[in-house]
C-alpha positions in Angstrom: -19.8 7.0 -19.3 -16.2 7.7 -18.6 -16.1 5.6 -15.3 -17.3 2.7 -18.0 -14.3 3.7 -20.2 -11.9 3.9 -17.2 -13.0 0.7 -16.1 -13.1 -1.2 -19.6 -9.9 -0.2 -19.9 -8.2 -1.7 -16.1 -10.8 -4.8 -16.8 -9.7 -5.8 -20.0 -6.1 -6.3 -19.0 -6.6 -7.5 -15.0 -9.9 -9.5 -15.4 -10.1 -9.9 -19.3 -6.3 -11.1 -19.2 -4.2 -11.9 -16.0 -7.5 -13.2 -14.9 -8.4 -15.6 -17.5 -4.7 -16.6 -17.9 -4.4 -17.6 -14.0 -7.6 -19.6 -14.7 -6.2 -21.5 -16.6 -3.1 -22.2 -14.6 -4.0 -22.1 -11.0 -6.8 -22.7 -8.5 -9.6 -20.1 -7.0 -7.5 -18.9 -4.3 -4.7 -18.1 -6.4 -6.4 -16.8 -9.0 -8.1 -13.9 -6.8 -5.3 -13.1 -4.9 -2.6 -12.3 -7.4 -5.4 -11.0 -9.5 -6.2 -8.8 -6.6 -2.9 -7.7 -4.8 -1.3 -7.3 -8.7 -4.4 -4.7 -9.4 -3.8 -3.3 -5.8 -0.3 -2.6 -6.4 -0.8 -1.0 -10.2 -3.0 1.7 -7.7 0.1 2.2 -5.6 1.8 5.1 -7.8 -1.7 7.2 -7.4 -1.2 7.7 -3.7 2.8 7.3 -3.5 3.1 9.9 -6.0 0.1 11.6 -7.6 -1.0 12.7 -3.8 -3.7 10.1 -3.7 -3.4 9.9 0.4 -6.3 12.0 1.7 -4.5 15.5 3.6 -3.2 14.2 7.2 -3.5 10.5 6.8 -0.1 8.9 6.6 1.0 7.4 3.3 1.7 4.1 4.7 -1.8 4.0 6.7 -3.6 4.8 3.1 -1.6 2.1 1.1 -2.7 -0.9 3.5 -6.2 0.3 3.5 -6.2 0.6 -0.6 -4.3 -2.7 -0.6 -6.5 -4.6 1.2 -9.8 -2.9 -0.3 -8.6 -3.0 -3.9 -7.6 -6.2 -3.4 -10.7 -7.4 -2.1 -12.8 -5.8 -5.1 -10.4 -7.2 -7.3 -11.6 -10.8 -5.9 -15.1 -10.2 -6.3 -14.4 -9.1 -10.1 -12.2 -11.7 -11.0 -14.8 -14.3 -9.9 -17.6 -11.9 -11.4 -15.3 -12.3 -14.9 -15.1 -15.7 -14.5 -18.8 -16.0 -14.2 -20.3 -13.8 -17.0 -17.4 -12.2 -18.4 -15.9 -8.9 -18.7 -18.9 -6.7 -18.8 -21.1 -7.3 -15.4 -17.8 -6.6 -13.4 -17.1 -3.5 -16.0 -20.3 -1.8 -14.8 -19.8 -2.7 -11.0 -16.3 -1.3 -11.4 -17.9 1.9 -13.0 -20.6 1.7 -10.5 -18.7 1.7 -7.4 -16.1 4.2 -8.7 -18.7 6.8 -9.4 -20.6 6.2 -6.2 -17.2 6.3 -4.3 -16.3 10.2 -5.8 -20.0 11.6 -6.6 -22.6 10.3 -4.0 -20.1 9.2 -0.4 -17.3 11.8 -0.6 -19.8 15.1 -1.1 -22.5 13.2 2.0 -19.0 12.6 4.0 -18.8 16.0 5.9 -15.1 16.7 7.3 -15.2 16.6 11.4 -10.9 16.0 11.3 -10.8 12.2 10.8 -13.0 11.5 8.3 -9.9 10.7 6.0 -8.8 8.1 7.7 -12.5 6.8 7.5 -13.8 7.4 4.0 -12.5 7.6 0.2 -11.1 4.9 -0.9 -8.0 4.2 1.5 -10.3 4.5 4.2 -10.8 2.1 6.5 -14.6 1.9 5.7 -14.5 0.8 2.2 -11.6 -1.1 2.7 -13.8 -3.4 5.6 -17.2 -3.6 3.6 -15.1 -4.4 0.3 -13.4 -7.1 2.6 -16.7 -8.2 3.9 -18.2 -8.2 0.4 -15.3 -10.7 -0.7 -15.7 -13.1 1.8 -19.6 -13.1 1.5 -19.1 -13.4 -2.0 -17.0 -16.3 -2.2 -19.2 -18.5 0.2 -22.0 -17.6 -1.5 -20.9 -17.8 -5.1 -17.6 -19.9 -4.7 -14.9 -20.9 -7.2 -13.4 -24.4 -7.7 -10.3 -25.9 -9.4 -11.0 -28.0 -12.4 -10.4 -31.2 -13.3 -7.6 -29.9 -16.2 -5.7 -28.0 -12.8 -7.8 -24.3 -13.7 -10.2 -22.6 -12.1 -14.2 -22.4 -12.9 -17.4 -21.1 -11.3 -18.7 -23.7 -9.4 
């Protein structure tokens, strides 16, 4: 329950907000990637200052990987949100968080790089969260609307 809260709580204002707003404003591409680099910056300050780089990975090496995989899942929640609305992409949010910190990082033995592999500004999670996006948005695209917006196609 409180990776639900924590999630609720970033949703509401990135997906239930800046989200919706854009959507109303812009087309799909826009709409994901502000969505997604403005949520992937808001992360910045936990690895800049709250020590959120993982012990010998360089801060700058953790960023682009958290950029680009925060980024990415902000993309697949946006379109999620504009789908169904806030709550299916509040529960993957939850989902994924808790998976990331309970279930991968205790199976993820150290053998000296793991770091730069795992947790969330790993390369790992920053390629399938990549991977994921782009699936996602062939699969289940987005398309601008006749009022200049965005909508689920």
């Amino acid at each position: 329950m409180p990776y639900v809260a924590l999630a609720l709580a970033e949703d509401v204002g990135w997906r239930g907000l800046l989200v919706q707003r854009l959507a109303e404003v812009a087309g799909p591409r826009t709409v994901v990637g502000v969505s997604g680099l403005a949520w992937s910056l808001f992360h910045w300050p936990l690895v800049l200052f709250l020590g959120g780089s993982p012990a010998g990975v360089p801060v700058p090496f953790a960023l682009l990987f958290l950029t680009v995989g925060t980024t990415s899942l902000g993309a697949l929640l946006a379109s999620m949100q504009l789908r169904w609305g806030i709550w299916p992409g509040v529960l993957a949010h939850a989902v994924l968080n808790a998976l990331l910190y309970h279930v991968l990082a205790p199976l993820t033995a150290d053998s000296g790089p793991t770091e730069w592999f795992s947790t969330e500004t790993g390369v790992m999670g920053a390629v399938t969260l990549l991977l994921s996006a782009l699936a996602w948005w062939r699969i289940a695209p987005l398309r601008r609307s006749p009022d200049g917006g965005t909508v689920a196609a």
